[in-house]
VEXKE-653854 format. One line per 10 residues: number of its first residue (from 0); their letters; for each residue z negated, y negated, x of N, C-alpha, C. Coordinates in steps of 0.1 Angstrom, whole numbers, m for minus. Atoms other than C-alpha are relative to their C-alpha. Layout:
N
NUM	a	Z,Y,X,Z,Y,X,Z,Y,X; ... .
END
This chain:
118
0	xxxxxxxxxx	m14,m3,4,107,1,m230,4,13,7; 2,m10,m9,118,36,m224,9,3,9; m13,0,m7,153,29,m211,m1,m8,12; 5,9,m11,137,4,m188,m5,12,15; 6,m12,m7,114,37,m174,14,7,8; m13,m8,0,143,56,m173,10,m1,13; m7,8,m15,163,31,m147,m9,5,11; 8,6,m9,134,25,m128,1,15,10; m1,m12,m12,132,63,m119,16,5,5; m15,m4,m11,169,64,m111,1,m7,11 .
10	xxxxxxxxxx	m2,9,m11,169,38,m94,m14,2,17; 3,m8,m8,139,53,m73,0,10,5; m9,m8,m4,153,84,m67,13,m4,9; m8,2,m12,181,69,m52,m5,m8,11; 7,6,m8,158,49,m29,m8,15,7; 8,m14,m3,141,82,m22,6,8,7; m11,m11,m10,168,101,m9,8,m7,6; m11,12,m9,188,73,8,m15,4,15; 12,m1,m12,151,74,30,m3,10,4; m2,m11,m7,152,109,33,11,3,8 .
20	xxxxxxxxxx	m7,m3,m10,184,116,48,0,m10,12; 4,4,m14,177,87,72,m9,8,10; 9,m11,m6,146,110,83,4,12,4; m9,m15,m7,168,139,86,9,m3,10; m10,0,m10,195,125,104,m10,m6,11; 11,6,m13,166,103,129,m5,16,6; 9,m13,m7,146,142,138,9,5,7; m13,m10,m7,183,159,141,3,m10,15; 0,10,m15,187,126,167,m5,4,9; 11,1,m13,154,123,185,m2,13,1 .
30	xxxxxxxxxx	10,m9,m2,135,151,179,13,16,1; m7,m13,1,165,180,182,m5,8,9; 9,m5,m16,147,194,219,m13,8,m12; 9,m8,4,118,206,189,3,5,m13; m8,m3,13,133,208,158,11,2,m12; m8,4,9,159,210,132,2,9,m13; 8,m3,12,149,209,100,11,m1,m11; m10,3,14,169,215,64,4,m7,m6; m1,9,7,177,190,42,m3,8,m10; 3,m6,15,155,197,9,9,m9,m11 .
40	xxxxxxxxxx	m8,6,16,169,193,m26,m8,m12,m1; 9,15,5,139,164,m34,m12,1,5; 13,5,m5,108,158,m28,m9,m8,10; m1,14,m9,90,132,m6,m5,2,16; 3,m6,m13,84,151,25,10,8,10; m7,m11,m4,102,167,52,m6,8,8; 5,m10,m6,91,197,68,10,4,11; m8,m1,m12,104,202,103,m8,14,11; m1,m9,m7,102,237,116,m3,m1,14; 2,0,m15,84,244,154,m1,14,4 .
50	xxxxxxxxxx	0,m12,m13,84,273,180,m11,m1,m14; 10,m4,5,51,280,169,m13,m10,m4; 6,7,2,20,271,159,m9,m9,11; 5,2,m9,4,264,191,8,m16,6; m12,16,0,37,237,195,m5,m8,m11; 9,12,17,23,219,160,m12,m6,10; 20,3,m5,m12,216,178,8,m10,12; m5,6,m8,7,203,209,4,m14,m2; m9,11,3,29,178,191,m12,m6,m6; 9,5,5,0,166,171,m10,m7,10 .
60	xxxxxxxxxx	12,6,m13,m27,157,201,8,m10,7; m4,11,m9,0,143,221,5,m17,m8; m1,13,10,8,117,191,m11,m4,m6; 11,2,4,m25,113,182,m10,m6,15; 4,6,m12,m34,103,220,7,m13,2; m7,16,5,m8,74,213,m3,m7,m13; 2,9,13,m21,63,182,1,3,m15; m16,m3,14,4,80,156,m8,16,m3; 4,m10,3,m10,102,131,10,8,m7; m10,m12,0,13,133,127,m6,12,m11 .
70	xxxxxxxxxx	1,m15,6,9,162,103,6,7,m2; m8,m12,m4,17,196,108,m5,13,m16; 1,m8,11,13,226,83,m15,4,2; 19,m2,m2,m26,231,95,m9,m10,m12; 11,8,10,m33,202,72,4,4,m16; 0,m2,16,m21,221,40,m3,11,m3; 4,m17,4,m37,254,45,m15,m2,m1; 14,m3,m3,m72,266,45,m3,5,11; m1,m6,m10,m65,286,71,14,m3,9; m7,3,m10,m44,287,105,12,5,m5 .
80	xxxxxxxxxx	m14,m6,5,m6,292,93,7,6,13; m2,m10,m14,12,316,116,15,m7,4; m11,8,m7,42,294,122,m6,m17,m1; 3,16,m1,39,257,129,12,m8,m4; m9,13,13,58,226,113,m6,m12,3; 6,13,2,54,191,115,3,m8,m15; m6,m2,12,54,176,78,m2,m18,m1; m6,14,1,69,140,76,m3,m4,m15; 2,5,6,56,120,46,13,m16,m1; m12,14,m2,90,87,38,0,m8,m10 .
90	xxxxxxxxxx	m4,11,11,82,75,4,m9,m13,0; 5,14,m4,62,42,17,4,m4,12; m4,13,m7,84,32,44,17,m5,1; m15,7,m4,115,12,52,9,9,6; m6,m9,m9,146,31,67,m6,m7,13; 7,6,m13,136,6,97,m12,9,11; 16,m2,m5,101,17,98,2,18,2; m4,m16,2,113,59,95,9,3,15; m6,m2,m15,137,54,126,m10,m5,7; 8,5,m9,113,32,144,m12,12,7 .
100	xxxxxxxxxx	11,m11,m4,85,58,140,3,15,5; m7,m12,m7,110,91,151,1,m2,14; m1,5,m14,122,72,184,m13,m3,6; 16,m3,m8,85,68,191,m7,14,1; 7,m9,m3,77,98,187,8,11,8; m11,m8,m9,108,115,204,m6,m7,15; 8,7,m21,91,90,238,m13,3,m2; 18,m4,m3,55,106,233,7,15,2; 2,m12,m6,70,140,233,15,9,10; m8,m6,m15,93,139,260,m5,1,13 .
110	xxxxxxxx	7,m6,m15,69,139,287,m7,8,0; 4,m14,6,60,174,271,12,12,0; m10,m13,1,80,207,280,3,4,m14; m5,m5,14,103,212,250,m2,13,m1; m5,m10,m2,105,248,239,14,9,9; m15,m7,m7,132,274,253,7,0,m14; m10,m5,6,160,275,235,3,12,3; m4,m12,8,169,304,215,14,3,6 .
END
């Protein structure tokens, strides 16, 4: 049925973006000491702006020595990108599970020298 379709993606779309701005407002929380990232129009990722790339590589190892796999803008190039990013993937989890996993990773990279503020 096509009106059936039709719901289904309204009705995911607004599940979609209800989970994104949780993930925006959770990074602006925890993670403000390294980031603060735009709010995109759509799509199911957010990309959160770092010092450099050298900070990407940093934030990555140190969450990857706890368990927690992190991706930064290294995993969508071919080559080394000249700024760094960490790039947050939200459309498979709970708001729960989107705050849970920020606040953990705001306590893996606090016992890591934040950048200088600008």
């Amino acid at each position: 049925n096509h009106g059936f379709y039709a719901e289904h993606l309204r009705s995911m779309r607004k599940i979609y973006q209800a989970r994104l701005e949780i993930l925006h407002a959770a990074v602006h929380q925890y993670l403000a000491a390294w980031t603060q990232p735009c709010l995109p129009q759509g799509g199911l990722q957010l990309v959160c702006p770092l010092a450099d790339a050298a900070t990407e590589r940093q934030l990555i190892q140190a969450a990857a020595a706890e368990g927690m796999r992190v991706y930064g803008l290294i995993d969508f190039y071919t080559r080394q990108p000249s700024e760094g990013a960490l790039v947050f993937g939200f459309a498979a989890y709970t708001p729960d599970e989107i705050v849970k996993f920020i606040k953990r990773l705001s306590s893996i990279f606090s016992e890591l020298a934040a950048p200088a503020s600008e």
